[in-house]
N, C-alpha and C positions, 0 to 999 in steps of 0.2 A: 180629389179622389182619383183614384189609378182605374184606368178599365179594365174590364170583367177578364180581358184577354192575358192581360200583365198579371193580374192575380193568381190564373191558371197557372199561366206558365212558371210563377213564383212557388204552386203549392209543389208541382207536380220535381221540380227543384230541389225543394225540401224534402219530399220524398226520397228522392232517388238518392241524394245526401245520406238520409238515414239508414235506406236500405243496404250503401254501401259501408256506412259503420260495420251493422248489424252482418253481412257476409265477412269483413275483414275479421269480427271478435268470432264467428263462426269457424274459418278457416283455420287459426290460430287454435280453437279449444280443439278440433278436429285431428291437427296433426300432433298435437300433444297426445291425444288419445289412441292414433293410430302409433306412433314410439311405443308408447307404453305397449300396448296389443301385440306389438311384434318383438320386445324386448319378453315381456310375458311368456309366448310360445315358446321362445328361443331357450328360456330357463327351464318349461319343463318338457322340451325334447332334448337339453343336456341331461336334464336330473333320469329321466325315462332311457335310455340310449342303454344300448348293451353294450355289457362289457369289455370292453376292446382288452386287447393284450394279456388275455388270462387264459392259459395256454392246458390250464385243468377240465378245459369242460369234457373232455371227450376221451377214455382211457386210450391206452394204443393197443392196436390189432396187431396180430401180426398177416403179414399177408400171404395168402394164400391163391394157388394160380392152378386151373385146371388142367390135367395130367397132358390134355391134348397140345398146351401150349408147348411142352419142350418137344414133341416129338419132329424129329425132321422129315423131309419128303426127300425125296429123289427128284435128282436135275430133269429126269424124263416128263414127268408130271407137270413140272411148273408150267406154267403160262409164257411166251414168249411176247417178250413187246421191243419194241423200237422206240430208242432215244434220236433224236436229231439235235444238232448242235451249229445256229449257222453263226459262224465268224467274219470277220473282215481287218486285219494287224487289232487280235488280241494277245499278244506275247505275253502282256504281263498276266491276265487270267484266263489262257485255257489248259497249262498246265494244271490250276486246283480244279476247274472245271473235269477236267476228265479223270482228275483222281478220284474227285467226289461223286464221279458215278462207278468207277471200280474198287471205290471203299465200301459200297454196297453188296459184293458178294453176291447177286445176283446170278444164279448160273443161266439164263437165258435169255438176255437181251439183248439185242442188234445196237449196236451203236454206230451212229454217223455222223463224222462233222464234215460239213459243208463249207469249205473254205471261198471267199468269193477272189483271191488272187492276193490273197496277203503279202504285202514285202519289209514286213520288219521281223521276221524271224518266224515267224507262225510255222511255215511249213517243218522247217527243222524237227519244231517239237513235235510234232505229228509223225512222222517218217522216223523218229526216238522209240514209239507203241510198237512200230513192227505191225504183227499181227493180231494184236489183241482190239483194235479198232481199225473201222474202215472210215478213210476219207476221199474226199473229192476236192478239187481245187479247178475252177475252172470261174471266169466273172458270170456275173447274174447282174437281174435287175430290180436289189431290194430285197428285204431278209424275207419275205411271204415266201416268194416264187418257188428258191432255190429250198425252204424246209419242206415244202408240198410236192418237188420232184423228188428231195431227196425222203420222203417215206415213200413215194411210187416204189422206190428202189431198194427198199428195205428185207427183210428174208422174215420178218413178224407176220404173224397169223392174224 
């Protein structure tokens, strides 16, 4: 006859045997049923889903824009602000750069670029505007400095 100790340990054995079945046939019906549950939704949030690329929902307007919008103002009136622009050998982009603030039509904003001692051409192109922009060309220390001396020195309100 086996002791009382060996039998415990034998049931408790069998137990934990069966319990482990009974979680493996668990897990398996479980994720079959979570598939299906998420295959399910997935059907009828396509079958529910509006309709994409149906370009009739909505007649067209024509559009219509308040009398106030074409009217123009006078250069006196506008607002005056200041652009800064600090560089250091941007040859290849400060000519679009400054075109693209005078393709704006702006009639009253101070423009300034701040050159920190460029020598691959920069200055040329700058000394090319004449008078329609002011620059400065002198070294600094790091782009902060010389943008925040150069609106000290701005002619904006």
């Amino acid at each position: 006859m086996k002791p009382a100790r060996a039998l415990i340990s034998g049931m408790w054995r069998r137990v934990y045997r069966m319990w482990r079945r009974v979680y493996r046939v668990w897990r398996r019906v479980y994720s079959v049923y979570r598939g299906a549950r998420h295959r399910m939704a997935a059907a009828i949030r396509w079958t529910l889903r509006p309709p994409m690329w149906d370009l009739s929902q909505f007649a067209a307007r024509p559009l219509r824009f308040p009398q106030r919008y074409s009217q123009t103002w006078s250069s006196s009136s506008a607002p005056r602000f200041a652009i800064v622009t600090p560089s250091l050998n941007h040859v290849d982009f400060i000519k679009a750069t400054i075109e693209s603030i005078f393709d704006q039509h702006y009639p009253a904003v101070d423009y300034l670029v701040k050159d920190a001692g460029s020598t691959d051409g920069t200055l040329a192109i700058l000394q090319s505007y004449g008078t329609r922009l002011r620059w400065l060309s002198e070294p600094d220390q790091g782009q902060a400095k010389p943008s925040m001396s150069a609106f000290g020195t701005s002619r904006a309100s």
